[in-house]
C-alpha positions in Angstrom: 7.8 -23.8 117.8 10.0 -20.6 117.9 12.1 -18.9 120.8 13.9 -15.5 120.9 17.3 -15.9 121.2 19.9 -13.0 121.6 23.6 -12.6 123.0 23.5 -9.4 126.1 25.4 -6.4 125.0 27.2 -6.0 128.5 29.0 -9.0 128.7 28.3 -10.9 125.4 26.1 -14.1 127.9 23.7 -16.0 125.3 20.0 -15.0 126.7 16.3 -16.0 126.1 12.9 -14.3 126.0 11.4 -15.4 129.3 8.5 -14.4 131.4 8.9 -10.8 130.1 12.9 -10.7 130.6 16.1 -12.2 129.8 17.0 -15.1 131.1 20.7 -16.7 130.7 19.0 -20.2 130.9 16.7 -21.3 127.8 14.7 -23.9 129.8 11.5 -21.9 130.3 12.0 -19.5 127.2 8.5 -18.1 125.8 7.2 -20.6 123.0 5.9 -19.1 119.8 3.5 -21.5 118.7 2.0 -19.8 115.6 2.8 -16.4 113.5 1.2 -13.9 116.0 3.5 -15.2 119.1 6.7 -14.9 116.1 5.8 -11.2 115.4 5.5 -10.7 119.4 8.4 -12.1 120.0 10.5 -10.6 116.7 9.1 -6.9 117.7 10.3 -7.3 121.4 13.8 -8.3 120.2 13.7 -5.2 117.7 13.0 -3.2 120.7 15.7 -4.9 123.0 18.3 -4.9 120.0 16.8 -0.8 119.5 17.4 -0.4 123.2 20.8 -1.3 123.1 20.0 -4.3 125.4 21.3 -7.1 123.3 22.9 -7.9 120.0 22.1 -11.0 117.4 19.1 -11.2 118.2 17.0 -14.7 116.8 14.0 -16.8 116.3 15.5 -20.0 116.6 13.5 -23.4 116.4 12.8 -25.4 120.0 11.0 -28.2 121.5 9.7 -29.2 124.6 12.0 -32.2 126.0 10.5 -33.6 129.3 9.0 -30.3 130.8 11.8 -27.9 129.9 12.5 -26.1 126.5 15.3 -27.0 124.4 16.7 -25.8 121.2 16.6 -28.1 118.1 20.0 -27.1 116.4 23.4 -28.6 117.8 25.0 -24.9 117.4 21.7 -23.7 119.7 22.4 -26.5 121.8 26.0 -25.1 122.3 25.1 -21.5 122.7 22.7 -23.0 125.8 25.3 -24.9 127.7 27.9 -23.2 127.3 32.1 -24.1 126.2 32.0 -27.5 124.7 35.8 -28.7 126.1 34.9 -29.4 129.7 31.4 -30.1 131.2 32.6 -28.7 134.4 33.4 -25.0 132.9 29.8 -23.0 131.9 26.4 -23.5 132.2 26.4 -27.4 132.3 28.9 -27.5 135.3 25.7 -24.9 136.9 23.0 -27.1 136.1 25.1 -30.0 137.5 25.8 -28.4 140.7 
């Protein structure tokens, strides 16, 4: 499985493709489970990317990890919860919260 990745132009926040948006939390990202849902995906990150929106934009790998989506590599990982010093600084001290 696939998920769009990309890093928002305004203020440089790691984002996903969600439910038609961006969302600064990967947890419900939209899945692409075959090639047609990785073209979708690819062209509406070409369009964001196009639409000065955001910058590096990815298909990264991910898996489903107890209801919520989660990407496989550790630098993925990073990018999702944010500054890896202290857990109470970024978006693991949010979750935690």
């Amino acid at each position: 499985m696939k998920i769009l990745t990309a890093n928002r132009l305004g203020d440089g926040i790691a984002v996903w493709y969600a439910d038609g948006g961006w969302a600064e939390t990967v947890d419900h990202a939209d899945l692409a489970h075959d090639k047609a849902a990785e073209d979708r995906l690819e062209a509406i990150g070409a369009k964001a990317h196009a639409d000065n929106e955001v910058v590096d934009v990815n298909l990264i790998d991910a898996d489903i990890v107890d209801g919520v989506v989660e990407p496989v590599r550790l630098r993925e990982k990073i990018r999702a919860a944010g500054p890896t010093i202290r857990n109470d600084l970024g978006k693991q001290a949010e979750r935690a919260a």
